[in-house]
N, C-alpha and C positions, 0 to 999 in steps of 0.2 A: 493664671487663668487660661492661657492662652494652651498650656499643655494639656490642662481637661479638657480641654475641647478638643485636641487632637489626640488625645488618647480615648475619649468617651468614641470617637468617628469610628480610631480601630479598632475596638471593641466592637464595633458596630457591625463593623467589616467582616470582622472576625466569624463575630456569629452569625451573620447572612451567610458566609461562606461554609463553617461547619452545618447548618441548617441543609445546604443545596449543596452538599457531598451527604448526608445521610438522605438524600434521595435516590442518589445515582445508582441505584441496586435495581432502583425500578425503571429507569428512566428506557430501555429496552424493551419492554412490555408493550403492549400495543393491541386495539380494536378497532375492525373497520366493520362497516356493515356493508351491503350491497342491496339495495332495494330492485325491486321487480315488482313488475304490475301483470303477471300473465296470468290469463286464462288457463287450467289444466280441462275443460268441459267434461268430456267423454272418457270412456274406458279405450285407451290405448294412446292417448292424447300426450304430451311429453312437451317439458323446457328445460330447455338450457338457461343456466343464470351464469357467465362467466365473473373472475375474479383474475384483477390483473394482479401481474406478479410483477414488481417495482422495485426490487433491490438484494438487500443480501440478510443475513441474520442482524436483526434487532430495528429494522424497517419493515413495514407492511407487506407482505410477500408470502405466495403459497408453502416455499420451502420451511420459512420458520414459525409455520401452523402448529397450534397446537392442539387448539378446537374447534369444529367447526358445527355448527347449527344452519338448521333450512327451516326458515318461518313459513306457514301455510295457513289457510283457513276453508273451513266446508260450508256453504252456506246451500238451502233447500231443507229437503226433507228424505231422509233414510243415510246413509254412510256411503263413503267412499275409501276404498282398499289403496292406499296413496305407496310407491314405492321410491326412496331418495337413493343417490350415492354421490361422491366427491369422487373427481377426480383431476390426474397432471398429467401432465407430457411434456418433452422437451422441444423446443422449438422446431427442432428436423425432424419430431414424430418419431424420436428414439426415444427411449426411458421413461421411467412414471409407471402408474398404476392406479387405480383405483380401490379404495377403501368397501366393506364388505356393503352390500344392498340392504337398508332399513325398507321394510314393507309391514304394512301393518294395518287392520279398518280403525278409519276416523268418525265420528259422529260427528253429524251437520249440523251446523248453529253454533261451532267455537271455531278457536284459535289454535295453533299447536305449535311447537318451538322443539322439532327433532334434532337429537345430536348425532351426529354420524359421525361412521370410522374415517380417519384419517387418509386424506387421499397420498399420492406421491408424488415428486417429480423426478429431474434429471440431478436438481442440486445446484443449475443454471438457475442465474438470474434472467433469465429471456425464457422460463417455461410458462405453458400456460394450464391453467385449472380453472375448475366448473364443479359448479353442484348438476347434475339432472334429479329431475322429479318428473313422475311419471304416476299418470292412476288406469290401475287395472281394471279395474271393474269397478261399478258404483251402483246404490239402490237407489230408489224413489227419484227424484230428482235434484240428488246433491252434485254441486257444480263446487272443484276444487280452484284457489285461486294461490297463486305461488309468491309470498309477499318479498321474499327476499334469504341474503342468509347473513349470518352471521361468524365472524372469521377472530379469533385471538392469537397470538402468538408471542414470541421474545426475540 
């Protein structure tokens, strides 16, 4: 009796343990969001949404991006011409880049969840990154609001 039972346990073991090794492929994977509550109002109007960079590959961090979205919404009436980009630098204001400029007119009264190109950094764990969003021009009275972005990576 006493051996079923400590053989039923390592069985037990066994398979909790193959279960949580046929995870570990994902376990690297990773989503953070970054919310923002800004105002975009007027045509020339601009925010910064920053996104800390906290470690190395397979931890939340600009460097091991792999997609990056800018949540927004129009509310009024007529469209607003909204323009985003990613981008990184390295701590000392060396290296990095930014990702090509999405622009495009939005119709007021939705939601919209833009994907944009990849920004860059130095490859440092101490770079910093940003979405801006920016609207050019706008009709009737639509007021753009920058809800946040959205960041994946491994």
């Amino acid at each position: 009796m006493i051996k079923r039972i400590v053989g039923s346990k390592a069985f037990l073991v066994g398979f909790a343990f193959s279960v949580a090794a046929s995870f570990t492929h994902m376990a690297g994977a990773w989503t953070r969001t970054v919310t923002s509550t800004a105002l975009v109002p007027v045509a020339g109007a601009e925010q910064i949404i920053p996104f800390p960079s906290d470690g190395t590959s397979g931890t939340p961090n600009g460097n091991s991006t792999t997609t990056i979205y800018v949540d927004f919404y129009v509310v009024g009436t007529g469209s607003a011409n909204v323009s985003a980009r990613a981008c990184g630098m390295g701590y000392n204001n060396t290296g990095g880049g930014c990702g090509t400029v999405s622009t495009a007119n939005y119709a007021a009264g939705s939601s919209y969840d833009v994907s944009l190109s990849k920004w860059s950094g130095s490859g440092s764990a101490w770079d910093y990154f940003y979405v801006w969003i920016g609207v050019n021009s706008a009709t009737g009275t639509a007021t753009t609001y920058a809800n946040g972005i959205g960041v994946t990576g491994t």
